[in-house]
N, C-alpha and C positions, 0 to 999 in steps of 0.2 A: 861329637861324642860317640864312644863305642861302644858297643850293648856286643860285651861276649859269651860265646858257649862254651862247655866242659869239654873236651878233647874227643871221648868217650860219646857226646851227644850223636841221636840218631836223626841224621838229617833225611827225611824219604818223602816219598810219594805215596799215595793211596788210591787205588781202583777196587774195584768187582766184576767179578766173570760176567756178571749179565749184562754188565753197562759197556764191556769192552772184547770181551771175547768171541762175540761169534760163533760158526757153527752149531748152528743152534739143535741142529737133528744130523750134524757128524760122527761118525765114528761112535756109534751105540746109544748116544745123549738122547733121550725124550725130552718132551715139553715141561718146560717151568712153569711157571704163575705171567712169567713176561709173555713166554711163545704165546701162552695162549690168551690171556688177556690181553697184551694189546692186539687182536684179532677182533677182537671183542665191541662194538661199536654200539652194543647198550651201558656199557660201562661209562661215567659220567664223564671222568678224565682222560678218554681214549684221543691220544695224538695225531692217529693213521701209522705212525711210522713205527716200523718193524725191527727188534735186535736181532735178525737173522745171522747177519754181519756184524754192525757195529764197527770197530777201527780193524777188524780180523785180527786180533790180538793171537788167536789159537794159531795161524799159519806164521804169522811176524813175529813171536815172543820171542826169539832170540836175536833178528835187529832193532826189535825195543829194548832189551837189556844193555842190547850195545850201545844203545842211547845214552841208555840210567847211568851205564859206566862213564862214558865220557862226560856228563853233565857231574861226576861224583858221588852220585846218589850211594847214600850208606843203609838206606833199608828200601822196600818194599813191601806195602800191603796188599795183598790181593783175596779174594775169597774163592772158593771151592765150590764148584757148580756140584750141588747132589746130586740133580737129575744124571751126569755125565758119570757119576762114581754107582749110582743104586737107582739104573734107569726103570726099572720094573715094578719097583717095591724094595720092605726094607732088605730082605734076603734076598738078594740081583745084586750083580757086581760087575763091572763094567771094567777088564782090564786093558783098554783100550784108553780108558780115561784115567786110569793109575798109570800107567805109563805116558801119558802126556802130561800128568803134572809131575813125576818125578826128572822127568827131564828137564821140566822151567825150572822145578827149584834148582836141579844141579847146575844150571844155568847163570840161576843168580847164586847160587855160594861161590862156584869159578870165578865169576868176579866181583866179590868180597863184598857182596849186597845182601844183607840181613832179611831172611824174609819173615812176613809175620801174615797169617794166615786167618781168616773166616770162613766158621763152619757155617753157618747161615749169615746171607747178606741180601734180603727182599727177595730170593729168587725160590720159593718150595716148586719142588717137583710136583707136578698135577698129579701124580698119584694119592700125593701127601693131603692136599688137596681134594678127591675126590672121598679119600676117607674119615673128613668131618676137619682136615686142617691141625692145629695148633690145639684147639679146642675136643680134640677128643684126647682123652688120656694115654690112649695108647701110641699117641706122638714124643711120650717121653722116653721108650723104649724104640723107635724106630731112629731117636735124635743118637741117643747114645750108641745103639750097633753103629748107623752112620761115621761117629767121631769115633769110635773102634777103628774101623776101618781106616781114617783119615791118619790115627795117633802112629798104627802100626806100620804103615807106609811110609810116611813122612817124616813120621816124630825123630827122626835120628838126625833128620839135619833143618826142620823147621823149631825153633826156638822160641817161639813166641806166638801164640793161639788165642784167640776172641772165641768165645761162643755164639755171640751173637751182634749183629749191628744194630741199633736204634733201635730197639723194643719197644721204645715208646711211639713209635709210627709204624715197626714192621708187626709189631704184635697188637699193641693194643689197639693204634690206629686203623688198623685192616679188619678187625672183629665190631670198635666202635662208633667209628668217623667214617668207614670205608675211604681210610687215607693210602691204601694197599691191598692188594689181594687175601682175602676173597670180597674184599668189599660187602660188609656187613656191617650194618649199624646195630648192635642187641648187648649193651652193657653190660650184662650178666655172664654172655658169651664171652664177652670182651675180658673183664675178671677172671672167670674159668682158664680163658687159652694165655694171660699174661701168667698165673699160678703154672699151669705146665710149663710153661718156659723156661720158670726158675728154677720148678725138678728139672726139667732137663739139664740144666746147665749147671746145676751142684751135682748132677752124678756125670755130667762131663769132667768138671773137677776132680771131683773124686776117682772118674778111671784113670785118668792122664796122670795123677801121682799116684796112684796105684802101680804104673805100668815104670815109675822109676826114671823117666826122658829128661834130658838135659836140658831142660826151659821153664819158662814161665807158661800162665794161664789166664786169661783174664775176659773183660765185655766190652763193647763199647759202645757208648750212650750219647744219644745227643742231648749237649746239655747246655741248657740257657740260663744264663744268671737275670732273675727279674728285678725288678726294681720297681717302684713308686714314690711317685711326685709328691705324694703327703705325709703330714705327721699326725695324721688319723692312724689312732692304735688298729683301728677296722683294718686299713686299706695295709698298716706292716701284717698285720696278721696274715691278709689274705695274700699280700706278697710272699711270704713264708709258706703257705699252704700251695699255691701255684710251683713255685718251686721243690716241693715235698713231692707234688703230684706225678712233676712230667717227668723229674729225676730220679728225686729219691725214691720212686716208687719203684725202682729198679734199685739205685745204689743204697739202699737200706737192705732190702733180704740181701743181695750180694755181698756186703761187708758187715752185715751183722744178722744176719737171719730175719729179720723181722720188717714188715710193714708199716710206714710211717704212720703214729698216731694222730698229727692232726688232719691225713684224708680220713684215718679209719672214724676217725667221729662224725663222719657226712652221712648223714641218714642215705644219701645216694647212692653211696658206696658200702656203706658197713651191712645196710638191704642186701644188699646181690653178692659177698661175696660169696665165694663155695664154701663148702661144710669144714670145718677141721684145719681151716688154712694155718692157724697158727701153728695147732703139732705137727703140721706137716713140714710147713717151714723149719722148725726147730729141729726135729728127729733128722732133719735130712742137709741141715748148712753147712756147708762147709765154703771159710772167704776164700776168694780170689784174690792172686797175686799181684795184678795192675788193673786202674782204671783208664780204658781210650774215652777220650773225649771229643766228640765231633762236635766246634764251634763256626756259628757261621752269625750270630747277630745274640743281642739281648731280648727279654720281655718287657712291658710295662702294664703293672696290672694296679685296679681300685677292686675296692669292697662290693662287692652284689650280694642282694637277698634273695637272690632267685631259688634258696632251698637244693641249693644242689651242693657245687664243691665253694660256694660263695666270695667268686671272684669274676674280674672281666678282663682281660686282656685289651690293649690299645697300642695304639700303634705311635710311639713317639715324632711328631714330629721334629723337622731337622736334621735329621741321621740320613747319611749317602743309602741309597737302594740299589743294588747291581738289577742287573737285568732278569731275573730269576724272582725277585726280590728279595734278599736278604739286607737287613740294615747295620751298615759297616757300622760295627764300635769297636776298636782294640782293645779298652781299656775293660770291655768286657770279661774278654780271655785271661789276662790280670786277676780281676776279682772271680773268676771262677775258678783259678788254679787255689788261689788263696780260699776261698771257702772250699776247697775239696782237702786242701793241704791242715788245716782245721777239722772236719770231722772225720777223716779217713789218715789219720797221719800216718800209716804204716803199711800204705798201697803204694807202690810205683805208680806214675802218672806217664800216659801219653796221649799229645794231641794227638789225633789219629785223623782229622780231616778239619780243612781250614781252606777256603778258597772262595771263588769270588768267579762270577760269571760274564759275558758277554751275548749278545742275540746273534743268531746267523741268522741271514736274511735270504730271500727268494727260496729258491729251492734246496735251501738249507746243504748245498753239495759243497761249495766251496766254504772253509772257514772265515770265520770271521778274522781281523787284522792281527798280524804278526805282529807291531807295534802298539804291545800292553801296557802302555805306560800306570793305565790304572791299577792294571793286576799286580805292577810292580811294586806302585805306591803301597798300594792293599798289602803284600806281603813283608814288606819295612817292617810298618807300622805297627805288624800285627808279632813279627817277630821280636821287634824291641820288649815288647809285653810277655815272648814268652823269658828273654833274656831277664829282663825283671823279673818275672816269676821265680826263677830259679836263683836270684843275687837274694829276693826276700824271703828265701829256705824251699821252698816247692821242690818235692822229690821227684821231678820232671825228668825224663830219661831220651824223648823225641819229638820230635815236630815233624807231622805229614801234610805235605799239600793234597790237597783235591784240585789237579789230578794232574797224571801224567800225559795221558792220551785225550782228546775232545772226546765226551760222553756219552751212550744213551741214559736221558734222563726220565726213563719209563712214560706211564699213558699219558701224562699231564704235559711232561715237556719234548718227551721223543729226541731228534737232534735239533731240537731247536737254541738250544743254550750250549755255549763253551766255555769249559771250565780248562782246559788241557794247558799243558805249557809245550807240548807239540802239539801243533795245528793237525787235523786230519781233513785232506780233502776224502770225500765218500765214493766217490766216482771214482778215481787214481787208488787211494789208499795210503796215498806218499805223505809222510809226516814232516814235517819242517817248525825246526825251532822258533818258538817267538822271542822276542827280548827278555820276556819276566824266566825262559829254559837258561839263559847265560847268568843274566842277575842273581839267579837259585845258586849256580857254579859258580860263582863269585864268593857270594855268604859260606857254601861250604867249605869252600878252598881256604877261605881266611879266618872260618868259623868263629868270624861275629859278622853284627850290622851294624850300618853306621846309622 
């Protein structure tokens, strides 16, 4: 059987400058959140390994495009290192680092590779950082001069713009969980600097169709569809709430201004947030154009009375675990395009990261096996789902792998894990195709899966 795509579908790859780029204190760039945390050896999740380098994306990106090209590839994700554009603070301008990103993009529009861009992707500049982060307000005015800067450089031939990656790990997590820098656990904090993010990112909006550019606007969210084992009205409720939390607490003010009500009734949450968060939300929404969806596994959650957001997360047994740990379910991707194609029916959707990992082993220099049979399996399966998606109405526009290049996957996992579909030895730098880099050239060339 064939599972086909639209003619038009955007078949691409997904990275970020801190995971791939290198240079890390080249050509005007200051420290990020990565330079300097993983330096950092009281940090709980520190790896040892350093993004200094990474795959040297900065000195290679035009024989990695040559890659993209011959593999097919029709877009490209990439993010925007701020530190490299406003190394100083928010008024610093680094034309050093305008002129090497205009040149990658001219790179990829020459050969006819769609790029789609991130203004923040886990990496703040220690500046951003030394002056209170996310969580001072005056991050919402340093986010927008930033994306000024980005809109009027670029915006004439990048066409497609995120605000931001995974809010619910790069924001919230780093202020609550310390899942990300600055690794803070202070819940209130963590409220405060998720609310800035959403001014920031509605008056990104608002400048970027302000200024009239020829694109779209959108976020991208990691989003897990959960589920539960029971017909305890408790444990749907709490599934519903879990899902409201890690999502919609993001995809609510972004497509409709407002706050999910069944977290805001958690005395946990409705206690701490800031003052005025509703009119502020409301005076200031403006939707965005597309949802990115970063899928890598499901949830499974029961009812808890622990008085908090009253639920527990569990781990299904059964489900394949890649090396990293994500638990393969395609059928996930499915029922998340469909619950997004239901309460958002008038957003664009794209996957924006989908992928599957391996271990490298000893000294982590040489990649792991060029023969991915798994990661091949993994992308079938996962693409039949999105082909479904889109025959059962899903206003689905692309599907991006994670990833192009093998990763730095920050303090936790360093280069310990590969997700690439070119191998990167560390030592050499030499990339070399694995099976699942032809299998991708395959699907696009014939633009379906079997």
């Amino acid at each position: 059987m064939n599972f086909p795509f639209p003619k038009d579908f955007l078949f691409g790859c997904a990275s970020s400058a801190c995971q791939i780029e290198g240079a890390a204190f080249e050509d005007g760039k200051t420290a990020n959140a990565f330079d300097y945390y993983s330096r950092n050896e009281q940090v709980d999740r520190f790896s040892g390994d350093l993004p200094d380098v990474c795959a040297d994306f900065y000195h290679r990106y035009r024989d990695d495009i040559r890659l993209m090209k011959e593999m097919g590839l029709k877009a490209f994700r990439f993010s925007i290192a701020w530190a490299r554009i406003c190394p100083d603070g928010p008024d610093s301008l680094n034309q050093k680092g305008i002129d090497y990103y205009n040149d990658m993009i001219d790179a990829l529009v020459e050969n006819d590779i769609v790029p789609m861009f991130d203004l923040f992707h886990c990496d703040l500049p220690m500046w951003v950082l030394d002056k209170g982060g996310i969580a001072n307000p005056e991050f919402i005015d340093w986010f927008v001069s930033y994306a000024k800067i980005c809109f009027e450089n670029f915006g004439d031939r990048v066409k497609l713009w995120s605000t931001v990656n995974e809010p619910s790990i790069n924001v919230f997590g780093s202020y609550a969980n310390k899942s990300n820098a600055p690794f803070i656990a202070d819940l209130p904090l963590a409220l405060k600097a998720c609310h800035h993010m959403l001014l920031a990112h509605y008056a990104c909006v608002k400048l970027y169709r302000s200024m009239n550019l020829p694109g779209k606007i959108g976020a991208v969210n990691h989003f897990v569809p959960y589920y539960t084992n029971s017909l305890d009205p408790k444990d749907e409720e709490a599934t519903v709430r879990a899902c409201d939390f890690y999502c919609g607490w993001w995809l609510e003010p972004m497509m409709k201004g407002v706050y999910p009500e069944t977290v805001l009734c958690c005395p946990h949450i409705s206690e701490n947030m800031p003052e005025n968060y509703a009119d502020e939300l409301a005076s200031a929404f403006v939707p965005m154009d597309f949802i990115g969806v970063n899928y890598y596994g499901p949830g499974f959650v029961k009812y808890s009375d622990d008085g908090k957001l009253y639920y527990d997360r569990y781990a299904e047994p059964g489900l394949p675990t890649d090396a990293y740990g994500f638990r393969s379910y395609p059928q996930g991707l499915f029922d998340s395009m469909m619950f997004l194609k239901r309460r958002y029916p008038e957003a664009e959707l794209y996957i924006t990261e989908n992928g599957i990992a391996a271990k490298r082993e000893g000294d982590k220099i040489a990649p792991s096996s060029l023969n991915d049979a798994y990661r091949i399996t993994y992308m079938r399966d996962h693409l039949r789902e999105v082909s479904k998606s889109i025959t059962a109405g899903a206003n689905l526009k692309g599907y991006f792998n994670w990833t192009l290049l093998d990763t730095y996957e920050g303090y936790a996992g360093g280069f310990d894990f590969d997700f690439g579909l070119l191998a990167v030895n560390y030592e050499t730098l030499e990339r070399t195709p694995r099976d699942s880099y032809y299998y991708y050239k395959k699907i696009i060339e014939s633009g379906r899966v079997e």
